[in-house]
PDB file of the backbone (N, CA, C, O) and the ligand in Angstrom, with CONECT records:
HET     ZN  A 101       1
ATOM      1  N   UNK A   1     -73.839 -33.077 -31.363  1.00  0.00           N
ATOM      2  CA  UNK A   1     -73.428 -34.382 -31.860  1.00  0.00           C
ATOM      3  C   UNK A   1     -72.380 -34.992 -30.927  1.00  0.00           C
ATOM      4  O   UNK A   1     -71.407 -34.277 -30.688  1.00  0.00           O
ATOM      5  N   UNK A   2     -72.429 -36.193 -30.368  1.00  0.00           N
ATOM      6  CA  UNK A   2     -71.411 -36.619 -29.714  1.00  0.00           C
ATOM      7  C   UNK A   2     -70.617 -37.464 -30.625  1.00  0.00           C
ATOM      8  O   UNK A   2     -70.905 -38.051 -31.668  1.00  0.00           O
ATOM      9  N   UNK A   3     -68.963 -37.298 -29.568  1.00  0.00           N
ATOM     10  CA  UNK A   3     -68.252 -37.923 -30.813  1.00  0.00           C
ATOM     11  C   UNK A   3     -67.537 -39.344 -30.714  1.00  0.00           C
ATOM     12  O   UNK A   3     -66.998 -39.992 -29.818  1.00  0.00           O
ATOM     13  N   UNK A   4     -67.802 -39.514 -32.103  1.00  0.00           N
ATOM     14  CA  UNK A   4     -67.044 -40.812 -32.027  1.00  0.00           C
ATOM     15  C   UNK A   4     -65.942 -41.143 -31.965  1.00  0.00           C
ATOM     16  O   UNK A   4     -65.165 -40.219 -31.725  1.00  0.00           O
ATOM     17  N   UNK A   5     -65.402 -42.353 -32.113  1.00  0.00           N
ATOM     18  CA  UNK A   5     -63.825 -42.850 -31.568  1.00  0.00           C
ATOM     19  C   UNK A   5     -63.522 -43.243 -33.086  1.00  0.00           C
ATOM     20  O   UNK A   5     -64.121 -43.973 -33.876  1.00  0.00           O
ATOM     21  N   UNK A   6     -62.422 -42.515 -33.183  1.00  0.00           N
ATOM     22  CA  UNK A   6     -61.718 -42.504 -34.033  1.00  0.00           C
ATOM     23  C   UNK A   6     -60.623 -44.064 -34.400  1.00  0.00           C
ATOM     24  O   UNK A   6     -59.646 -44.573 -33.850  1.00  0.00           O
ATOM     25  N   UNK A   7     -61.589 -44.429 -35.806  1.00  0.00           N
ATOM     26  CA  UNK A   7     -60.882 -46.366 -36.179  1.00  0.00           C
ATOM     27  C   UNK A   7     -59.309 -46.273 -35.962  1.00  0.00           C
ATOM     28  O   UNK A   7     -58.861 -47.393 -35.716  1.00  0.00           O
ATOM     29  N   UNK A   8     -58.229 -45.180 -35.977  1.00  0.00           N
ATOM     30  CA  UNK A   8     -56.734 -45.588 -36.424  1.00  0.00           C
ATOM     31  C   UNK A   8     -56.384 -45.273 -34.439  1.00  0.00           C
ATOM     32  O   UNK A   8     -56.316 -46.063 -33.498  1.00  0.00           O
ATOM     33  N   UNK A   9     -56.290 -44.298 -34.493  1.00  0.00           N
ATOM     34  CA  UNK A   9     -55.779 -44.146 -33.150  1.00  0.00           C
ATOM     35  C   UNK A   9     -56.650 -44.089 -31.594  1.00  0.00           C
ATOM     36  O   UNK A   9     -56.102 -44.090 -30.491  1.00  0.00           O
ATOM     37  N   UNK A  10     -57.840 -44.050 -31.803  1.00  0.00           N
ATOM     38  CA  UNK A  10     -58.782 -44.614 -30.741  1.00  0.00           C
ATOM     39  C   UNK A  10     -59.646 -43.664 -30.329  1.00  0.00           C
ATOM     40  O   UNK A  10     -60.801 -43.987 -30.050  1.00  0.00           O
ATOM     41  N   UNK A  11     -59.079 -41.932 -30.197  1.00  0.00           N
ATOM     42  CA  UNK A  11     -59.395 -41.192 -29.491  1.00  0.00           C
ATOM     43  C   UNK A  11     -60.950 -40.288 -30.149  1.00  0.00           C
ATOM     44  O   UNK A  11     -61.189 -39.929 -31.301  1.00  0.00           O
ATOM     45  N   UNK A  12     -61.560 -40.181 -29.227  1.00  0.00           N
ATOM     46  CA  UNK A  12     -62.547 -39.517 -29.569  1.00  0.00           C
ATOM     47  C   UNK A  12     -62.589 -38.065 -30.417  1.00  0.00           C
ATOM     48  O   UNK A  12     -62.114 -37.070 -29.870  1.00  0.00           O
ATOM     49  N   UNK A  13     -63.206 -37.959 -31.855  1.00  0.00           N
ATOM     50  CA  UNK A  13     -63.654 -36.476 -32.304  1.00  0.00           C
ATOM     51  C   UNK A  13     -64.878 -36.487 -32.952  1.00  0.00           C
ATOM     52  O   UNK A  13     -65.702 -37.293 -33.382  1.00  0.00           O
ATOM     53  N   UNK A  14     -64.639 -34.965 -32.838  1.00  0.00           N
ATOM     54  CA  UNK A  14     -66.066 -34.330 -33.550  1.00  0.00           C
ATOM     55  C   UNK A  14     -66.195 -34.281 -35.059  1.00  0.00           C
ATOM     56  O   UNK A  14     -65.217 -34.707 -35.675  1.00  0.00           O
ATOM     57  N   UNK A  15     -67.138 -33.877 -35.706  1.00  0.00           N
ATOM     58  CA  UNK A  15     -67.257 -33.587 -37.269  1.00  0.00           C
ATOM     59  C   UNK A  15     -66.176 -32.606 -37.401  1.00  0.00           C
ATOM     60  O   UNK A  15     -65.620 -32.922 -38.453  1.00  0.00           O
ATOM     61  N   UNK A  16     -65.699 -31.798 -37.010  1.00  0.00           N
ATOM     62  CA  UNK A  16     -64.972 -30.498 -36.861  1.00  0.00           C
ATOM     63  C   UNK A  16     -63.170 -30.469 -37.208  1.00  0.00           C
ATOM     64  O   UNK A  16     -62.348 -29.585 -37.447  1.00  0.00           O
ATOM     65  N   UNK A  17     -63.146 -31.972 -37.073  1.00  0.00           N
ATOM     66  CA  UNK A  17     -61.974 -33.188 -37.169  1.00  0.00           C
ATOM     67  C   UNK A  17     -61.439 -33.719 -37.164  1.00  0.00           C
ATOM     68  O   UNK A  17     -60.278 -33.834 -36.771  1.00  0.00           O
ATOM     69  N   UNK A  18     -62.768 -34.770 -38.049  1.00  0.00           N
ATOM     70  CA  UNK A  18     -62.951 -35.537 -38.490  1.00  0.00           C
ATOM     71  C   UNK A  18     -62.098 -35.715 -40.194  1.00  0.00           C
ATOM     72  O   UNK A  18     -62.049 -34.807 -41.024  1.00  0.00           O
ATOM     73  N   UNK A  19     -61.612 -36.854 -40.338  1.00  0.00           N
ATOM     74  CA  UNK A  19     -60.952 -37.670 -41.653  1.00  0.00           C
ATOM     75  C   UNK A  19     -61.144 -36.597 -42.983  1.00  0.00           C
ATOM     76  O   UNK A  19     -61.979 -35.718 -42.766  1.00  0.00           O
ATOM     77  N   UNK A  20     -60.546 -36.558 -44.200  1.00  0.00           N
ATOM     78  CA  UNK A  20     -61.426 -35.956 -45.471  1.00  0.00           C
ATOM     79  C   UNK A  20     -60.790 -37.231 -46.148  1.00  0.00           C
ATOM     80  O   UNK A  20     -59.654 -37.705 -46.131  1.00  0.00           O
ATOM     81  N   UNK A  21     -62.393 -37.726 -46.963  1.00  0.00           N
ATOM     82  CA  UNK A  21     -61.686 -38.351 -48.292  1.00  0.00           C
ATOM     83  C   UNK A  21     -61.092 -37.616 -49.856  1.00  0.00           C
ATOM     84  O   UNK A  21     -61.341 -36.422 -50.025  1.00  0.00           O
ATOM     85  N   UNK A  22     -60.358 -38.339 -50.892  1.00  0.00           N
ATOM     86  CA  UNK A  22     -60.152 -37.966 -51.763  1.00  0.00           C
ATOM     87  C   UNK A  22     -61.145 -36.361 -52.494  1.00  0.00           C
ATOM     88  O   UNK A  22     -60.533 -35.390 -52.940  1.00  0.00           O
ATOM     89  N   UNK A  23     -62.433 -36.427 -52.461  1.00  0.00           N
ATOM     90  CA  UNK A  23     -62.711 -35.911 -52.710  1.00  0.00           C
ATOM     91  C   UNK A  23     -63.185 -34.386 -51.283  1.00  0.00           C
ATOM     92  O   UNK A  23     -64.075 -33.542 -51.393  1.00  0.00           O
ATOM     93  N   UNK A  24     -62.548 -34.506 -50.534  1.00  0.00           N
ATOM     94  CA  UNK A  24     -62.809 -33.513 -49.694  1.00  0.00           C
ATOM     95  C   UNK A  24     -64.162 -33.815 -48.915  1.00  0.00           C
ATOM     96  O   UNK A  24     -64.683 -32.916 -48.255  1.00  0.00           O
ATOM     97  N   UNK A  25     -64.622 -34.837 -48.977  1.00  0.00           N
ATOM     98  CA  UNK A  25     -65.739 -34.714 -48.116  1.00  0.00           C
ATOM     99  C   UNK A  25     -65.267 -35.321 -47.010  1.00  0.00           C
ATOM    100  O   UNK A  25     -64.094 -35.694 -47.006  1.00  0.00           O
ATOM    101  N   UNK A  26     -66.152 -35.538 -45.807  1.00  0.00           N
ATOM    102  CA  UNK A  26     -65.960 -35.862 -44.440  1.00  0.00           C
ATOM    103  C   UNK A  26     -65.675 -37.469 -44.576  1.00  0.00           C
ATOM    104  O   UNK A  26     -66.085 -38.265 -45.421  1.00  0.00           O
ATOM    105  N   UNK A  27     -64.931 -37.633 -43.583  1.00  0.00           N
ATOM    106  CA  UNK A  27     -64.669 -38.924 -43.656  1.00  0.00           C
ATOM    107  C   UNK A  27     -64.658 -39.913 -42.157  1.00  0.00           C
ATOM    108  O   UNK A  27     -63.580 -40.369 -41.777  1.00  0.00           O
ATOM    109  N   UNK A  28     -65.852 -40.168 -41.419  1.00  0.00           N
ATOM    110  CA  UNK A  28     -66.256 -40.018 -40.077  1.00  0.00           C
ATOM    111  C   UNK A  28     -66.155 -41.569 -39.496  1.00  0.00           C
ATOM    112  O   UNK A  28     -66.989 -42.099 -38.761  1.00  0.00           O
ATOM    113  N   UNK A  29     -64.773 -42.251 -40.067  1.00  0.00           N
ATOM    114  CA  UNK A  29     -64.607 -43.362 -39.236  1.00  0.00           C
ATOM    115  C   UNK A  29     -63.094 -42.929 -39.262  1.00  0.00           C
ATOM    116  O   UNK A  29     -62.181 -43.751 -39.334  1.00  0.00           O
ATOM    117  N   UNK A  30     -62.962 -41.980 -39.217  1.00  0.00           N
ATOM    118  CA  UNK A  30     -61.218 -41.267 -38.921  1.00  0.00           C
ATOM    119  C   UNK A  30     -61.083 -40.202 -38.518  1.00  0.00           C
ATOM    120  O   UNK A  30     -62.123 -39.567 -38.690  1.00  0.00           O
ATOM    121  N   UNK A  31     -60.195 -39.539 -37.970  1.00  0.00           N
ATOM    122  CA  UNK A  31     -60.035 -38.434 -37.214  1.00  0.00           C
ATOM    123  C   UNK A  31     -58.903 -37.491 -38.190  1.00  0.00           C
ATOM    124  O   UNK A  31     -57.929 -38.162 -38.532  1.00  0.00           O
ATOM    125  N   UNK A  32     -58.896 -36.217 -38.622  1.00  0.00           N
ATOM    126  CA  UNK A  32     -58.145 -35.500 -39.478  1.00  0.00           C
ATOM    127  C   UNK A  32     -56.533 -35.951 -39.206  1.00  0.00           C
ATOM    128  O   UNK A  32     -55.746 -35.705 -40.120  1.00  0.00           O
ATOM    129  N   UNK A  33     -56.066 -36.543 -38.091  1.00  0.00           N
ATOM    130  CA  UNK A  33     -54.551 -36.299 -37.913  1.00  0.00           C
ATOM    131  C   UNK A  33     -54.477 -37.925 -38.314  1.00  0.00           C
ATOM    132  O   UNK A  33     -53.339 -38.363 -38.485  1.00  0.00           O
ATOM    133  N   UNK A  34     -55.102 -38.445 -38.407  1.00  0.00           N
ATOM    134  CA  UNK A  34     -54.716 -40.677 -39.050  1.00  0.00           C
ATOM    135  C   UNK A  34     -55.311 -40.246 -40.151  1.00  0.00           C
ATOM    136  O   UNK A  34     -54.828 -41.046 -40.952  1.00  0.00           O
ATOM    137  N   UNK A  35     -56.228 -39.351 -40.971  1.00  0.00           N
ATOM    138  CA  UNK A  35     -56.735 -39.687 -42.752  1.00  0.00           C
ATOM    139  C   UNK A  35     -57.007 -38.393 -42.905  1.00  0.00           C
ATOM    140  O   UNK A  35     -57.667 -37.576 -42.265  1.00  0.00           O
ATOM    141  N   UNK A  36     -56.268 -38.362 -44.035  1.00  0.00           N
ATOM    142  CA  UNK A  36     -56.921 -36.684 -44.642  1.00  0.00           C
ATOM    143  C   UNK A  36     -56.504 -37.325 -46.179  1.00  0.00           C
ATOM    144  O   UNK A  36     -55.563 -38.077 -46.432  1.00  0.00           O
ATOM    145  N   UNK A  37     -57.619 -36.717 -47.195  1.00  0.00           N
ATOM    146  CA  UNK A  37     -57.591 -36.832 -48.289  1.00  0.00           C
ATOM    147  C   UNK A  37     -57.533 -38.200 -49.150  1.00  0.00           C
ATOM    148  O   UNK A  37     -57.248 -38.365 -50.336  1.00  0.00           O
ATOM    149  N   UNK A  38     -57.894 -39.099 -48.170  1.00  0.00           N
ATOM    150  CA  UNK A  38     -58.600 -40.574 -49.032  1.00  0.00           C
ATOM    151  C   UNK A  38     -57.022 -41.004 -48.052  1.00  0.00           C
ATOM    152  O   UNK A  38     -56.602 -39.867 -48.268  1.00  0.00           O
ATOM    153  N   UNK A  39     -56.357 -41.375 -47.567  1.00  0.00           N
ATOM    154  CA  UNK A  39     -55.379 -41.627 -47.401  1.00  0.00           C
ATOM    155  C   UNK A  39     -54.860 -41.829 -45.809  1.00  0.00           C
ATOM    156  O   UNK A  39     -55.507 -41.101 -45.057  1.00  0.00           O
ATOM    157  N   UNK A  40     -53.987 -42.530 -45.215  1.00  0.00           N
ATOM    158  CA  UNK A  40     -53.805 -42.472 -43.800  1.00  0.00           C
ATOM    159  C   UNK A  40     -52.520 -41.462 -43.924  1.00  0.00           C
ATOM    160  O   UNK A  40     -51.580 -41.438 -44.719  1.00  0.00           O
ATOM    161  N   UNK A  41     -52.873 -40.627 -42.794  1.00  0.00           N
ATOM    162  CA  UNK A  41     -51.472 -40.065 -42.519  1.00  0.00           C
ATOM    163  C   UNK A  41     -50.095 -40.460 -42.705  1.00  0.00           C
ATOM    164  O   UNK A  41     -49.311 -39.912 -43.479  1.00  0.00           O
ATOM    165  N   UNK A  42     -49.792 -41.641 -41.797  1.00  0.00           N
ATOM    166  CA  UNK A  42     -48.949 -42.304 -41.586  1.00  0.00           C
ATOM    167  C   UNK A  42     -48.985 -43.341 -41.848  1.00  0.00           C
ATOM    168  O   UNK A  42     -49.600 -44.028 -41.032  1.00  0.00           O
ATOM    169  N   UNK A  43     -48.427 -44.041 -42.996  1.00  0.00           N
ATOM    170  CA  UNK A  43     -49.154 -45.368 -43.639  1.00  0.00           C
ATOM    171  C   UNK A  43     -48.230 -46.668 -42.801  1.00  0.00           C
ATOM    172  O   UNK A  43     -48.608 -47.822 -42.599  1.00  0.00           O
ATOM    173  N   UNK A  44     -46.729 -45.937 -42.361  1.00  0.00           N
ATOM    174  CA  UNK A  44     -46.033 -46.929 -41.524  1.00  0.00           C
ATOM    175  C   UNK A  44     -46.351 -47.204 -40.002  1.00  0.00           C
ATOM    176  O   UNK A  44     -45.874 -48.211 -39.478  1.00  0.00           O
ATOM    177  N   UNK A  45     -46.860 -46.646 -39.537  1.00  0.00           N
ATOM    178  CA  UNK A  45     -47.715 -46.590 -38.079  1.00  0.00           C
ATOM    179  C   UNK A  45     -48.156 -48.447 -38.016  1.00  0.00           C
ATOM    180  O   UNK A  45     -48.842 -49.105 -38.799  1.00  0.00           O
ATOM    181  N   UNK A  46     -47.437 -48.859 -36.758  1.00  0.00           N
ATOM    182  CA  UNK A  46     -47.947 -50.024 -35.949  1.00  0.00           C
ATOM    183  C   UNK A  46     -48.686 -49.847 -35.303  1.00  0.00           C
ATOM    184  O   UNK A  46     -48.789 -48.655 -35.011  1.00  0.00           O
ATOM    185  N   UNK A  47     -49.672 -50.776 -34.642  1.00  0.00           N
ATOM    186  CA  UNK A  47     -50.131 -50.885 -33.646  1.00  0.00           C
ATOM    187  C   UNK A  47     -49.506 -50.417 -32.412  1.00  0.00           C
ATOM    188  O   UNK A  47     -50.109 -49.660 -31.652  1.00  0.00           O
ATOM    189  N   UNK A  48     -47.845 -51.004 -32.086  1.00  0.00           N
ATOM    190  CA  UNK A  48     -47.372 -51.153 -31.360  1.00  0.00           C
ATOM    191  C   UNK A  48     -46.763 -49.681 -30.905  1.00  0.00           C
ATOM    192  O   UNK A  48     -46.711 -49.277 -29.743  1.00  0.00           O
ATOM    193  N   UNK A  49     -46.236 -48.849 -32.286  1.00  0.00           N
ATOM    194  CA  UNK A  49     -45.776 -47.314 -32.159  1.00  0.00           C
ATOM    195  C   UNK A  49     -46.811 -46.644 -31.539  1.00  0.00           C
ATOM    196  O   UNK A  49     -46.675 -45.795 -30.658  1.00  0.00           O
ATOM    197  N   UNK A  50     -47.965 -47.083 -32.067  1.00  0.00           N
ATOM    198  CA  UNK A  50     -49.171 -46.130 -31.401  1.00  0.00           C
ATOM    199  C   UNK A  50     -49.699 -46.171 -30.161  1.00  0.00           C
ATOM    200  O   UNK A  50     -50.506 -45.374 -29.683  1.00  0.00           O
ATOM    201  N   UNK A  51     -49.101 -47.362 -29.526  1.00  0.00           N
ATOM    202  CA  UNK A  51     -49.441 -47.790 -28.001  1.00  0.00           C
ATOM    203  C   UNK A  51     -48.371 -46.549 -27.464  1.00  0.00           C
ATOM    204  O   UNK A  51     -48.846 -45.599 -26.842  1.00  0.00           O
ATOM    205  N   UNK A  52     -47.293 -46.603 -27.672  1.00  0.00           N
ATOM    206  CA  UNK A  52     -46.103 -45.990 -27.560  1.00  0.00           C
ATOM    207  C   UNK A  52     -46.487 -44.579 -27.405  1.00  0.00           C
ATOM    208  O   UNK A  52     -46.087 -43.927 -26.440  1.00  0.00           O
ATOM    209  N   UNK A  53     -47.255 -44.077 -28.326  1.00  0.00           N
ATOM    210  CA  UNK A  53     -47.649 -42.725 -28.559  1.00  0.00           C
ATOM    211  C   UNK A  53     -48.376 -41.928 -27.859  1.00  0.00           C
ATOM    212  O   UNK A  53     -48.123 -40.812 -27.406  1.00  0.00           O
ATOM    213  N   UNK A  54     -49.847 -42.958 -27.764  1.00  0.00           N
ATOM    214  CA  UNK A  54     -50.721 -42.981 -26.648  1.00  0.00           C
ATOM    215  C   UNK A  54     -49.928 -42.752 -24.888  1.00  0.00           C
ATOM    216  O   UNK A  54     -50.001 -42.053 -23.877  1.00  0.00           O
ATOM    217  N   UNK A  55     -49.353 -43.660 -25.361  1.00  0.00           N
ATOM    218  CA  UNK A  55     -48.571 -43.553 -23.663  1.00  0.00           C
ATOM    219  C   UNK A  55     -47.640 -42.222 -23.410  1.00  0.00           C
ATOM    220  O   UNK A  55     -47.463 -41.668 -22.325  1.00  0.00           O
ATOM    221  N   UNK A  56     -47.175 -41.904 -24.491  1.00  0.00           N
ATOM    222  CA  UNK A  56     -46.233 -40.368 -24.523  1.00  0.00           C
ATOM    223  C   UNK A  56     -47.039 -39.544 -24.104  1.00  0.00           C
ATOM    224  O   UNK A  56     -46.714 -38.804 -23.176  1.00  0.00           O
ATOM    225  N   UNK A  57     -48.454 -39.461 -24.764  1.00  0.00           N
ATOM    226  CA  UNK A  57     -49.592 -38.090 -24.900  1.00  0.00           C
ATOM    227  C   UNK A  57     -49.899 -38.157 -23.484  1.00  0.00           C
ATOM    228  O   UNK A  57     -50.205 -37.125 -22.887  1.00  0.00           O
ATOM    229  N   UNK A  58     -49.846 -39.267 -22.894  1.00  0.00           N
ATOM    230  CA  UNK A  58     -50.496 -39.355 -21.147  1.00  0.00           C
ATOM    231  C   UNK A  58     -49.045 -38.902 -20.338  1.00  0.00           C
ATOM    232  O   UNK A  58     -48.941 -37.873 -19.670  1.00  0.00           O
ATOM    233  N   UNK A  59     -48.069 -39.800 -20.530  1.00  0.00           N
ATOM    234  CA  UNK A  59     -46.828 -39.404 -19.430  1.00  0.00           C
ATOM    235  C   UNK A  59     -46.451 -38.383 -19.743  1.00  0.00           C
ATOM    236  O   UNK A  59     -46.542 -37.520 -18.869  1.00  0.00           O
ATOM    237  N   UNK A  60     -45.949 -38.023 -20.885  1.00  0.00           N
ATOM    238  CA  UNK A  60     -44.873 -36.645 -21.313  1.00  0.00           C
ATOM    239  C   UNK A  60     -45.840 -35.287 -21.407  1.00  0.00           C
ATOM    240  O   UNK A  60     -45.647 -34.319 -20.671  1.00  0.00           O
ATOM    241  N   UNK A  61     -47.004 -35.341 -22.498  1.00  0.00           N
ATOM    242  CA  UNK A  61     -47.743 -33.905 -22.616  1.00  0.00           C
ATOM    243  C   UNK A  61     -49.136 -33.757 -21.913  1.00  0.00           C
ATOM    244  O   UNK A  61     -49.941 -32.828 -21.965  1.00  0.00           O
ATOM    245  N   UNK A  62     -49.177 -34.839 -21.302  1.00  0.00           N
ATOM    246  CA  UNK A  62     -50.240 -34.679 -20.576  1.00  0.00           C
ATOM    247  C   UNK A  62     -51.732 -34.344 -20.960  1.00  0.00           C
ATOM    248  O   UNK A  62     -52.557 -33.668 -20.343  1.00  0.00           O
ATOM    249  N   UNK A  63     -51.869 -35.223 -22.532  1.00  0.00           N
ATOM    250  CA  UNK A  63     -53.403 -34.239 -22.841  1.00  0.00           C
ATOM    251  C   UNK A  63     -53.873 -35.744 -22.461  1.00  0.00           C
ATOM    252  O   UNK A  63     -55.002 -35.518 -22.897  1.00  0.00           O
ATOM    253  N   UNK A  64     -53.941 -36.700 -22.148  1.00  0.00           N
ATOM    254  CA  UNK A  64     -55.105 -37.373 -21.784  1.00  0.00           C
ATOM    255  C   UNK A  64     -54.144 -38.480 -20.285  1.00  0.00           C
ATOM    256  O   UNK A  64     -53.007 -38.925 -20.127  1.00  0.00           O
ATOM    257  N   UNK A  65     -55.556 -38.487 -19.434  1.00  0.00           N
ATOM    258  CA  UNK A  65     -54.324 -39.187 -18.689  1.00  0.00           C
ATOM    259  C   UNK A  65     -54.225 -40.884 -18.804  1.00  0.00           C
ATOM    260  O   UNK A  65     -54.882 -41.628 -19.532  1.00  0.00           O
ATOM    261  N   UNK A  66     -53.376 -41.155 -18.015  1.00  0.00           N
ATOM    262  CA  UNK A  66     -52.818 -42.582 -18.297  1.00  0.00           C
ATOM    263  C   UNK A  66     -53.904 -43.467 -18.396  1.00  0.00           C
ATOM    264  O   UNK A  66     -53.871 -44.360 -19.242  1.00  0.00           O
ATOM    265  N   UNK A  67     -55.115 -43.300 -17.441  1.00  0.00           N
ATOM    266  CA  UNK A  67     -56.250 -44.184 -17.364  1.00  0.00           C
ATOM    267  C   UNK A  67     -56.919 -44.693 -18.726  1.00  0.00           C
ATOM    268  O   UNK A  67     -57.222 -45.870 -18.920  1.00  0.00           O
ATOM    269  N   UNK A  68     -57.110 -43.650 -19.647  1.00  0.00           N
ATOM    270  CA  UNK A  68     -57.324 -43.236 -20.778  1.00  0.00           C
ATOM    271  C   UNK A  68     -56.343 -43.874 -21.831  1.00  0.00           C
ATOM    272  O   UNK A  68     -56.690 -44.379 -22.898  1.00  0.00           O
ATOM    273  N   UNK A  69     -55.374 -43.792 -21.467  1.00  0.00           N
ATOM    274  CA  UNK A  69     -54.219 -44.146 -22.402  1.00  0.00           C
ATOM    275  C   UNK A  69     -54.660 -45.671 -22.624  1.00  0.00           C
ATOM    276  O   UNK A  69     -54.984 -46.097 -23.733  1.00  0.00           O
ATOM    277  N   UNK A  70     -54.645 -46.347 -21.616  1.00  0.00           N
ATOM    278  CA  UNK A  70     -54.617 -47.537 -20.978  1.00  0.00           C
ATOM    279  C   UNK A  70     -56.011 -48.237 -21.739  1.00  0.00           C
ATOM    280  O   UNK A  70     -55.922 -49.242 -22.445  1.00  0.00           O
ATOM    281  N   UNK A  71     -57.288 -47.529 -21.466  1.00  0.00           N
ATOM    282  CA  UNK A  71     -58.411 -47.410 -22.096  1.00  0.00           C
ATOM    283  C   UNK A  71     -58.522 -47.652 -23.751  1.00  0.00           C
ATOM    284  O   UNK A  71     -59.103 -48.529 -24.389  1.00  0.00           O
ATOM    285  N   UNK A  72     -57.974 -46.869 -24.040  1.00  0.00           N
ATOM    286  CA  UNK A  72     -57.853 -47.072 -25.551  1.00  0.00           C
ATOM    287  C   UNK A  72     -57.055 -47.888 -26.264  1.00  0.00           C
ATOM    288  O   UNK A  72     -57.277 -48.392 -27.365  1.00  0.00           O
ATOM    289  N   UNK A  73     -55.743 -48.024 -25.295  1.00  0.00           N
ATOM    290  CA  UNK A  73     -54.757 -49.278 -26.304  1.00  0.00           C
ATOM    291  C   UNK A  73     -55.671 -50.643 -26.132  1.00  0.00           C
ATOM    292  O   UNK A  73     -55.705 -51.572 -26.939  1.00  0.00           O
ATOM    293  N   UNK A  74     -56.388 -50.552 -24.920  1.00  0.00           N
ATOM    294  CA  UNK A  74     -57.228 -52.652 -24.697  1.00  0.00           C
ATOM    295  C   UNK A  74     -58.311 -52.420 -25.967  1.00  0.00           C
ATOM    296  O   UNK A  74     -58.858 -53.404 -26.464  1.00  0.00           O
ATOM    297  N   UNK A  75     -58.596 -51.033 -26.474  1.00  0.00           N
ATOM    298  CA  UNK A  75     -59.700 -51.153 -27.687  1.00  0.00           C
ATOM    299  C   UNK A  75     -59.115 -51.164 -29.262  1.00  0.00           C
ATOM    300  O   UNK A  75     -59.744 -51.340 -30.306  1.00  0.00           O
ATOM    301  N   UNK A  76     -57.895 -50.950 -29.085  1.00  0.00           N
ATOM    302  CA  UNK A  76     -57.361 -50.628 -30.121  1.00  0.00           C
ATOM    303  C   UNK A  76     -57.020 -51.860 -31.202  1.00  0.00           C
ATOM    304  O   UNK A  76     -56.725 -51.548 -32.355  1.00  0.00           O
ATOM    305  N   UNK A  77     -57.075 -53.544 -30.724  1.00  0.00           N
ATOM    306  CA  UNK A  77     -57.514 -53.999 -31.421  1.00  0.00           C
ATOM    307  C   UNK A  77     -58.453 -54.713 -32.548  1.00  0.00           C
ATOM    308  O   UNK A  77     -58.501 -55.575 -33.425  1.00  0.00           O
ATOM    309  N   UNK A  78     -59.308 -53.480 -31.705  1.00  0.00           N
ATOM    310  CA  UNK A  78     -60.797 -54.205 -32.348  1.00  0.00           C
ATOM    311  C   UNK A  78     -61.390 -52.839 -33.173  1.00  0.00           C
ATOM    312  O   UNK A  78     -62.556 -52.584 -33.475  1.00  0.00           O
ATOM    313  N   UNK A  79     -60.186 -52.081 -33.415  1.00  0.00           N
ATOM    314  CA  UNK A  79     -60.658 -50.946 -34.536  1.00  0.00           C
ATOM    315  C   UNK A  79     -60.098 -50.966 -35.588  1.00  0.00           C
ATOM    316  O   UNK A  79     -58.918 -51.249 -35.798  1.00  0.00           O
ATOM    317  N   UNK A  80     -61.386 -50.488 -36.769  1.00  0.00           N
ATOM    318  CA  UNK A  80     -60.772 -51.058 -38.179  1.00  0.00           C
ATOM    319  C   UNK A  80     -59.793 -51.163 -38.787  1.00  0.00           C
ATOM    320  O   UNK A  80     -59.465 -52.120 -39.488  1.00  0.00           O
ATOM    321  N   UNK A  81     -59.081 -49.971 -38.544  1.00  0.00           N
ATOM    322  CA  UNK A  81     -57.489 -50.034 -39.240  1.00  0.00           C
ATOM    323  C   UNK A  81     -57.001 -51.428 -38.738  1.00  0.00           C
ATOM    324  O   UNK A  81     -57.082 -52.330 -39.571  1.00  0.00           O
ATOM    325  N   UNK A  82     -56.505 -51.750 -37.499  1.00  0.00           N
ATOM    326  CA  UNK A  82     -55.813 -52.952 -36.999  1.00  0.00           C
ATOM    327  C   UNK A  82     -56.298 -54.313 -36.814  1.00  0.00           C
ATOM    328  O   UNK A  82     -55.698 -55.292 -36.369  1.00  0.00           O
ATOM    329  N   UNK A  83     -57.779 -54.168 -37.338  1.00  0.00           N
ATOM    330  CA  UNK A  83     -58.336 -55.146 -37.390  1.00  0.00           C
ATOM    331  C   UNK A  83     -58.093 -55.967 -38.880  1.00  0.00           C
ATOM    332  O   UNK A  83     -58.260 -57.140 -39.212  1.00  0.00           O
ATOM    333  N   UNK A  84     -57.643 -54.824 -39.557  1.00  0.00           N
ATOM    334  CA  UNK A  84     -57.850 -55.774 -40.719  1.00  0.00           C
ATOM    335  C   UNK A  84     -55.954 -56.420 -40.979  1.00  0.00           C
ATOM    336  O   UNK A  84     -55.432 -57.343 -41.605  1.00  0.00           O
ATOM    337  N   UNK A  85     -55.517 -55.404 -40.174  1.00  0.00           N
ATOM    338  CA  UNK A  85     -53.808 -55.695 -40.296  1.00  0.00           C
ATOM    339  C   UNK A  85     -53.582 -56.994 -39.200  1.00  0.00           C
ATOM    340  O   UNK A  85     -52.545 -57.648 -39.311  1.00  0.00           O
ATOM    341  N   UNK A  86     -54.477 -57.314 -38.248  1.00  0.00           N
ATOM    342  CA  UNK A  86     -54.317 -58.561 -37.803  1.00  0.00           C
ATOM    343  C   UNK A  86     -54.102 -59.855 -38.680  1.00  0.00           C
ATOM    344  O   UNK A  86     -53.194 -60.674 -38.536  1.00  0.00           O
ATOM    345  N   UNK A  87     -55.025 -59.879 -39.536  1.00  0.00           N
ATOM    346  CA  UNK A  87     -55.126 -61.304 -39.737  1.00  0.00           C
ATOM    347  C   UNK A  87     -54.214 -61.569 -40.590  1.00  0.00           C
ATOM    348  O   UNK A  87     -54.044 -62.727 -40.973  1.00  0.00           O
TER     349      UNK A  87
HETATM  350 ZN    ZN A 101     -57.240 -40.763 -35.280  1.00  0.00          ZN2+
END
């Protein structure tokens, strides 16, 4: 199965995790660390913190690099979570 991009923070996962809703089932327009259990992780999370974040994970720990970083914040407004907090 290839994976999809995860609606809150951008990055690509697998079923493996992937979101759970309220009732424990899969929840596959979220990634386990933005929704677990019907719910967002972090319900105070900006757009703007998460650009921030993205950019930490590339400069400071190095799991994705900057190109990537860069990649995902230009998509990050057109995914559901922030799409609907736009308007
Ligand atoms: Zn996510």
């Amino acid at each position: 199965m290839k994976p999809v991009i995860c609606q809150s923070c951008g990055l690509p996962f697998t079923i493996e995790i992937s979101g759970t809703n309220r009732d424990g089932s899969k929840n596959m327009d979220y990634c386990i660390n933005c929704f677990k259990n019907g719910e967002f992780v972090d319900h105070s999370l900006s757009l703007h913190e998460l650009e921030i974040k993205l950019l930490e994970m590339a400069e400071i720990h190095n799991e994705i690099s900057l190109e990537e970083a860069q990649q995902i914040i230009r998509i990050l407004p057109d995914l559901k979570r922030w799409k609907m907090s736009s308007i």
